[in-house]
C-alpha positions in Angstrom: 93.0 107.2 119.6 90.5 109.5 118.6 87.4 110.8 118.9 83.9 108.3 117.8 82.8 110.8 114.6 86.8 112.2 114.2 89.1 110.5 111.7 92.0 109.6 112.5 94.1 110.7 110.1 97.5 109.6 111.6 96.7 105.8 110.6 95.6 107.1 107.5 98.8 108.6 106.9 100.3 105.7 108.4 98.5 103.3 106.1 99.8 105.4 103.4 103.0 104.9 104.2 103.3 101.1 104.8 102.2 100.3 101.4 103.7 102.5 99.3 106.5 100.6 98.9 104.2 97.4 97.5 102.5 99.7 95.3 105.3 101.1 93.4 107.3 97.3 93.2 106.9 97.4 89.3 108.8 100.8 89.1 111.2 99.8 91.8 112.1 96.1 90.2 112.1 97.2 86.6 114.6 100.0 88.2 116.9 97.7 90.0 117.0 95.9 86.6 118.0 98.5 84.3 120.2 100.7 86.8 122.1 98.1 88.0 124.3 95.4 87.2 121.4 92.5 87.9 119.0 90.6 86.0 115.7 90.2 85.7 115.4 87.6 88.7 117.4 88.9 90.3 116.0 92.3 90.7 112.3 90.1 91.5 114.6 88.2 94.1 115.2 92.2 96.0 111.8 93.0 95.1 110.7 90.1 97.2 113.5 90.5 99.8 111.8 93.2 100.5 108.3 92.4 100.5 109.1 88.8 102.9 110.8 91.2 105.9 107.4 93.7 105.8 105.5 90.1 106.6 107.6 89.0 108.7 107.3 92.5 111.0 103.7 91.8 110.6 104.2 88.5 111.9 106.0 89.2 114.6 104.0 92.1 116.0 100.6 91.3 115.5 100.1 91.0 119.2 102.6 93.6 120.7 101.3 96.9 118.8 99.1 97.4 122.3 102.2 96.3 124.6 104.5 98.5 123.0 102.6 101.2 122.2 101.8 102.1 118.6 103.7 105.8 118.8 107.1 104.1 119.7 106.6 101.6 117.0 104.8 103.8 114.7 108.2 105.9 115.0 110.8 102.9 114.8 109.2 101.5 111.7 108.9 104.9 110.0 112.7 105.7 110.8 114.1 102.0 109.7 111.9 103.0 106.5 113.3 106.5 105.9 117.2 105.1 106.8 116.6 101.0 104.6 115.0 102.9 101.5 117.1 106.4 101.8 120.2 104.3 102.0 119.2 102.5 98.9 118.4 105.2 96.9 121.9 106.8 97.8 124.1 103.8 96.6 125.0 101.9 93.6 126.8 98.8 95.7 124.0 95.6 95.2 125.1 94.4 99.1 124.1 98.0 100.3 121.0 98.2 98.2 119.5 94.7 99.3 120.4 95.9 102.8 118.5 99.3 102.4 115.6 97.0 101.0 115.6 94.9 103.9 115.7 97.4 106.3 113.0 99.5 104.9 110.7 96.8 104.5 111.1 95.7 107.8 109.8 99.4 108.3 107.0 99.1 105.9 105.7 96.2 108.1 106.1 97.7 111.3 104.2 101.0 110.2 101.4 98.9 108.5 101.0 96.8 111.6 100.3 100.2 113.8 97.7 101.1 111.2 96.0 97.7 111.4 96.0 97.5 114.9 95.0 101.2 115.3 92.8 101.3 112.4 90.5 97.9 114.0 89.9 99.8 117.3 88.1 102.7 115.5 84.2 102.8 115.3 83.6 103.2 111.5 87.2 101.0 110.5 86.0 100.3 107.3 85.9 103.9 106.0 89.4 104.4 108.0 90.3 101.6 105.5 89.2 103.3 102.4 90.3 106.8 103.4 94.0 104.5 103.5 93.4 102.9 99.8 92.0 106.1 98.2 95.4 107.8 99.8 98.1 105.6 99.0 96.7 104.8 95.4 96.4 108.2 94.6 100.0 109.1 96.0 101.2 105.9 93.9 99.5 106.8 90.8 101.1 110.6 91.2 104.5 108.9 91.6 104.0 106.8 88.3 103.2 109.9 86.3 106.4 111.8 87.5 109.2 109.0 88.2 109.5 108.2 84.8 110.5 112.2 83.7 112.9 112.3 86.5 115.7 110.5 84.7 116.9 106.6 85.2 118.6 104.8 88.1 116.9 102.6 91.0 117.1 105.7 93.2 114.2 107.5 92.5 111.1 105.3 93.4 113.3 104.1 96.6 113.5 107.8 97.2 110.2 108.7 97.2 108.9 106.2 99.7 111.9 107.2 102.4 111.0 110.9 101.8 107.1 109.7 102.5 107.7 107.9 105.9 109.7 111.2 107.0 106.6 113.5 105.8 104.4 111.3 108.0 106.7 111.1 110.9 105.1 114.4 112.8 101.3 113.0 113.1 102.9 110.2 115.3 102.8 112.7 118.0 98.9 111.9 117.7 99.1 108.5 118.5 98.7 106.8 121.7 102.2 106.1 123.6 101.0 103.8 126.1 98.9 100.7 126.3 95.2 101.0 126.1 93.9 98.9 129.2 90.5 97.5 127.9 92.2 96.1 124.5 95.4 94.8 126.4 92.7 92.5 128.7 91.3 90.7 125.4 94.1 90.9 123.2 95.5 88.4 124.9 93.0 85.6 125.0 92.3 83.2 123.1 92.1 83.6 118.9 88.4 83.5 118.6 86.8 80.9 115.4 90.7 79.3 115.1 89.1 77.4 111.9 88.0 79.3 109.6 90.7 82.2 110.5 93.5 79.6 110.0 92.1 78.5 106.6 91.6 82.1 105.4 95.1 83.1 106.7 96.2 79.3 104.6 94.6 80.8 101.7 96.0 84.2 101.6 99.4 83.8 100.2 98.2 82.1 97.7 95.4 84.6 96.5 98.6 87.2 96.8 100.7 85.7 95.2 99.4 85.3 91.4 98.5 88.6 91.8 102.1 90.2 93.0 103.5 88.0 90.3 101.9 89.9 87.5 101.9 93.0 89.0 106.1 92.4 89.7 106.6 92.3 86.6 103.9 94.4 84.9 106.1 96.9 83.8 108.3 94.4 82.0 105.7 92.9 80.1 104.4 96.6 78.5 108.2 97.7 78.0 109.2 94.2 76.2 106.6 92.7 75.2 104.1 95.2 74.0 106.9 97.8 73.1 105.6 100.7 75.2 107.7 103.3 76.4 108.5 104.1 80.0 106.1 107.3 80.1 102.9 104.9 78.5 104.1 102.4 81.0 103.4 104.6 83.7 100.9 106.7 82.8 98.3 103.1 82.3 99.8 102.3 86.0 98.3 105.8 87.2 95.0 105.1 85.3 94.5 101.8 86.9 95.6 103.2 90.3 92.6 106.1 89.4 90.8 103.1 88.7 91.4 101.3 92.0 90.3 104.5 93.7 87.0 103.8 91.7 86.9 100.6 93.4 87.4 101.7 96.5 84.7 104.1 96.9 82.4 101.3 94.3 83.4 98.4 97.5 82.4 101.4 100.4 79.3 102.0 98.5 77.7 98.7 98.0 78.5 97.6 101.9 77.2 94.2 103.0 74.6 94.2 100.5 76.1 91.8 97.9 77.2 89.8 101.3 80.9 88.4 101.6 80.7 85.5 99.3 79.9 86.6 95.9 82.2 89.5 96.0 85.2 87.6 97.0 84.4 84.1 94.9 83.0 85.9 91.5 85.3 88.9 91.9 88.2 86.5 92.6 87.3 84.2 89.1 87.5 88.1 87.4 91.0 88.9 88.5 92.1 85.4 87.1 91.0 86.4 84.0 92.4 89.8 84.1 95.9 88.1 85.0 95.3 86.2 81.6 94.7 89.2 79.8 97.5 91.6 80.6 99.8 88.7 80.3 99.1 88.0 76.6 99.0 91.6 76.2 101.2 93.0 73.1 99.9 96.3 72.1 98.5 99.7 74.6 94.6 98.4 74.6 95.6 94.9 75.3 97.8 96.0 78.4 95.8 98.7 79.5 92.7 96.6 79.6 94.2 93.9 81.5 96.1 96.2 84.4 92.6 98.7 84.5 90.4 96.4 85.4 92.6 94.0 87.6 93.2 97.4 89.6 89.8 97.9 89.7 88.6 94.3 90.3 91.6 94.1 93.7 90.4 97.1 96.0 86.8 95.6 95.8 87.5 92.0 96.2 90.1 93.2 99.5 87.8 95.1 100.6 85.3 92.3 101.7 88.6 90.1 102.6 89.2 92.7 104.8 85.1 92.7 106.3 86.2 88.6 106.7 89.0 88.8 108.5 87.7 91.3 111.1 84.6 89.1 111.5 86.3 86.8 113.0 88.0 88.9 115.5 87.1 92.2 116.5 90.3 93.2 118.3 92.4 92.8 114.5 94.0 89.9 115.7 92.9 87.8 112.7 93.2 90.8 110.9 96.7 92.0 110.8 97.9 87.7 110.9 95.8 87.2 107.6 97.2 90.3 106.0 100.9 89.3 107.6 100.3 85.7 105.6 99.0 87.2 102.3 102.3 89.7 103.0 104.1 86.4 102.3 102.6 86.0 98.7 103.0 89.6 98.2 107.1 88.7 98.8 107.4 85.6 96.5 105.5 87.7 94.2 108.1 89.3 92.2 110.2 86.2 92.2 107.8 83.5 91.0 106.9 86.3 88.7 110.1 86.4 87.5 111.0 82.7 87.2 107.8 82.1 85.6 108.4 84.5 82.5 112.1 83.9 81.9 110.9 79.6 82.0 107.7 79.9 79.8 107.4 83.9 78.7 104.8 86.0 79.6 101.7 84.5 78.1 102.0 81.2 79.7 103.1 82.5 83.2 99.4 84.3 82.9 97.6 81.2 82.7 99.0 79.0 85.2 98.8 81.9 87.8 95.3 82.4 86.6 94.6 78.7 87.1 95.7 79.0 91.1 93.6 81.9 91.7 90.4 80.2 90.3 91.6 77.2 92.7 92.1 79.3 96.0 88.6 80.9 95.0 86.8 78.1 96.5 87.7 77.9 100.1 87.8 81.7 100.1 84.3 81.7 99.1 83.5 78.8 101.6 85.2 81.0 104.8 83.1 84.0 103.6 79.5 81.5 103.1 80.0 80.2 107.0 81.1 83.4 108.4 77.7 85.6 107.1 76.2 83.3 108.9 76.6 84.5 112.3 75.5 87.3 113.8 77.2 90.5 113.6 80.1 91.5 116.5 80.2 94.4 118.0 83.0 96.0 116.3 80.6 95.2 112.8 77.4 96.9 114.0 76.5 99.9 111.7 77.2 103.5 112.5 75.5 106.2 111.2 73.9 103.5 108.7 76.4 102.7 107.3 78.2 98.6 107.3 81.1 98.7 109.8 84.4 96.5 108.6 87.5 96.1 110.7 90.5 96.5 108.3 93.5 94.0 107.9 96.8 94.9 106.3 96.4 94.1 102.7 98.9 91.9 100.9 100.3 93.9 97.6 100.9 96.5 97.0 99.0 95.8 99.9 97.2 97.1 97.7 98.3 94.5 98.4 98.4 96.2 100.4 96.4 97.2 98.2 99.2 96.3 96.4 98.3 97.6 93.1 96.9 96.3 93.7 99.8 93.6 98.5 
């Protein structure tokens, strides 16, 4: 799609765009709770309405980016993300809003797959990848600061990631609009190392999901339970975002020189304990300690899931299937989030996600020990020096996407 030593900023852009909507879910839930006529789990059920159809988009066309053509989808998923959210944001009627979530996040998915896809056929992917992160946590952590002084309702946050996929709908004129021969041939093969990608991809929901539960209802826990305004809220959201970008560029800097395994097993036993912490939380330092460094911890741990995954298949194959599977933690997220807090508060609903993550840790940590020891692919030798990942879409936010931290 582009030139060896020329970014490619369309899948940046496109990147961007996929995972917005992950990023901003605790503005968006704690919205749908307080502008309209739901409650708490209910808004978490939308919330992960939302964030199940993106996976399932992922799902369903992790092989057929290539086949299709990735400008054709590119421009689908961006339109069914501009109409879902835009009609959202426009109504007050629950039916039309759950719709409009739908709808968009069906969008969200189909975009993010594009950028996967595109993203894993590029020569230096992994700084494509961070390029993506640093862009869509910095265009999250602007949104936090300003939302909040635009006045209430659901319709804002909704808004603002409809408005998005329309600002990045003219760079799809830079995509490819046909097949690309030499990938078509070995995309559909055979899944190369069908063990360890099926175990990682096993794993992944359930590394998301802890994660996307606090971070679903994040902004619940500093407005009720340690009494913080909307504006505090989300202003320690845009610091930990600013944080994440920290981690981004922290994760691109070290490269392989920590190896796989102790970034993803130690950094993994961190985030558990920063769930605990900004569950418990009651006052500002309490809460902003927790959600900083859990933002800052998830970019660098994803980052070396996302060197894993592409290890074990340099066409992105594994890559966008493992991110599609963490996608569906991402989704029950909000929910379990939810259900969790309104069964045994805040506090306690820290813990016991806590306790999963530190249990997923281990065969994480065992996919990432077998897999540094084989020899690098193709797609992973260095260029210009520097370690070469192939990126796969992140569960969160994306963040996790990304997702934030998806």
């Amino acid at each position: 799609m582009s030139a060896p030593r020329t970014l490619p900023w369309p899948l940046v852009a496109l990147f961007t765009a996929g995972y917005l909507a992950p990023y901003l879910l605790p503005t968006t839930v704690g919205r749908l709770d307080s502008g309209l006529p739901l409650t708490a789990t209910q808004a978490g059920a939308i919330g992960s309405a939302l964030l199940l159809s993106s996976a399932t988009a992922g799902f369903l066309l992790a092989s057929r980016v290539d086949r299709t053509g990735p400008r054709a989808l590119a421009r689908t998923g961006l339109a069914l993300a501009a109409l879902g959210y835009g009609g959202a944001a426009l109504t007050g009627s629950v039916p039309a809003v759950v719709a409009g979530a739908v709808v968009g996040g069906f969008g969200s998915g189909t975009v993010t797959a594009v950028a996967a896809s595109g993203i894993a056929g590029q020569r230096d992917p992994h700084r494509v990848t961070t390029l993506g992160l640093l862009g869509v946590s910095a265009l999250a952590g602007a949104l936090y600061l300003t939302i909040p002084h635009l006045g209430p309702g659901h319709g804002f946050p909704l808004a603002a990631i409809a408005l998005t996929a329309l600002a990045v709908w003219p760079l799809t004129g830079r995509l490819s609009g046909r097949t690309a021969p030499a990938r078509t041939a070995v995309a559909h093969g055979r899944l190369p190392h069908p063990g360890a990608g099926l175990l990682l991809a096993a794993m992944m929901p359930f590394w998301s999901l802890p994660q996307n539960s606090l971070w679903g209802v994040s902004g619940r826990i500093g407005l009720d339970q340690a009494r913080l305004s909307e504006v505090t809220v989300g202003a320690v959201f845009a610091v930990a975002l600013g944080a994440g970008l920290v981690g981004v560029v922290g994760a691109g800097t070290l490269g392989q020189r920590l190896g796989r395994a102790v970034p993803i097993g130690a950094g993994t036993v961190l985030i558990a304990g920063c769930i605990a912490l900004s569950a418990s939380a009651r006052d500002l330092p309490a809460f902003a300690a927790g959600e900083i460094s859990w933002n800052l911890l998830y970019p660098i741990v994803l980052s070396y899931v996302i060197g894993l995954a592409a290890s074990l298949d340099p066409r992105g194959r594994w890559a966008v299937l493992v991110g599609s599977a963490s996608s569906l933690g991402t989704a029950a997220g909000p929910l379990t989030g939810s259900v969790l807090a309104a069964g045994a508060g805040f506090p306690a609903m820290g813990g016991m996600l806590g306790a999963g993550l530190l249990l997923v840790a281990v065969p994480m940590t065992a996919v990432a020990l077998r897999a540094g020891r084989r020899p690098l692919t193709v797609m992973e030798l260095p260029v210009v020096r520097v370690p070469v990942e192939t990126p796969v879409v992140p569960a969160r936010r994306g963040y996790e996407t990304a997702s934030p931290n998806t």
